[in-house]
C-alpha positions, 0 to 999 in steps of 0.5 A, a space after each residue: 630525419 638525418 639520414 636518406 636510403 641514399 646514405 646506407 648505399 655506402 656501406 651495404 647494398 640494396 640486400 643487406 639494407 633489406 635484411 638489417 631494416 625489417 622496419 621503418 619504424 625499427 629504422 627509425 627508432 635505431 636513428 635515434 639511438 644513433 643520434 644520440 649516442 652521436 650527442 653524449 659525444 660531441 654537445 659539449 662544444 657543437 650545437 647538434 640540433 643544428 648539425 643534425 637540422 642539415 640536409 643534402 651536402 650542406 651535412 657533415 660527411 663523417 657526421 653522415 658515416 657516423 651515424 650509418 655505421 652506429 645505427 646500422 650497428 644497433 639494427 644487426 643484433 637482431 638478425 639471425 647468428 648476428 649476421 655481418 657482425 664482424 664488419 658492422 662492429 668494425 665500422 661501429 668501433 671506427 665511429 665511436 673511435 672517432 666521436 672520443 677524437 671530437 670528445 678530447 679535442 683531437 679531431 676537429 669537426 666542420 660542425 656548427 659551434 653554440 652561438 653566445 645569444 644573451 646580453 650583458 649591461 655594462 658594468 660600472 667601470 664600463 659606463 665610467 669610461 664612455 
């Protein structure tokens, strides 16, 4: 997957992080959510299976944050009185905030854009000037 433990040290601690993932695969699956809410926004012009394919420093950092905040949001409404739901829907409303700037073209993400891999013949006109 995308995201590390690492990743999550962030934005909470070592408790918190316990307290919102009750389960891996609960994780996991919010990942995935995440991911893609995350694509709904930006595979339009950004090859995401590619950017998501990144691992280490060689991922986007604000990809990163991204996709913290956004699952850490869709795993907060099951704990009890919405604990931190304050802060959780800041940080989340700061991403989505974000990924509508990548949408309309104004924030500019180092993301890897699609690659045109398809072959053309050449037209008539082309072959009569060669």
């Amino acid at each position: 997957m995308f995201l590390t433990i690492e990743d999550y040290k962030s934005v909470c601690d070592s408790f918190e992080f316990e307290q919102v993932t009750a389960s891996e695969a609960e994780r996991l699956t919010a990942e995935r959510a995440a991911m893609e809410q995350i694509c709904s926004y930006t595979r339009h012009r950004y090859d995401m299976q590619q950017a998501f394919a990144a691992e280490g420093e060689q991922r986007n950092a604000m990809l990163v944050q991204c996709m913290v905040n956004i699952t850490l949001w869709l795993m907060i409404h099951r704990l009890p009185q919405n604990m931190g739901h304050e802060r959780r829907e800041c940080l989340y409303n700061d991403s989505v905030k974000w990924l509508r700037d990548v949408q309309n073209s104004k924030a500019s993400p180092d993301l890897p854009t699609y690659t045109c891999l398809f072959y053309t013949s050449p037209s008539p006109r082309d072959e009569a000037t060669s």
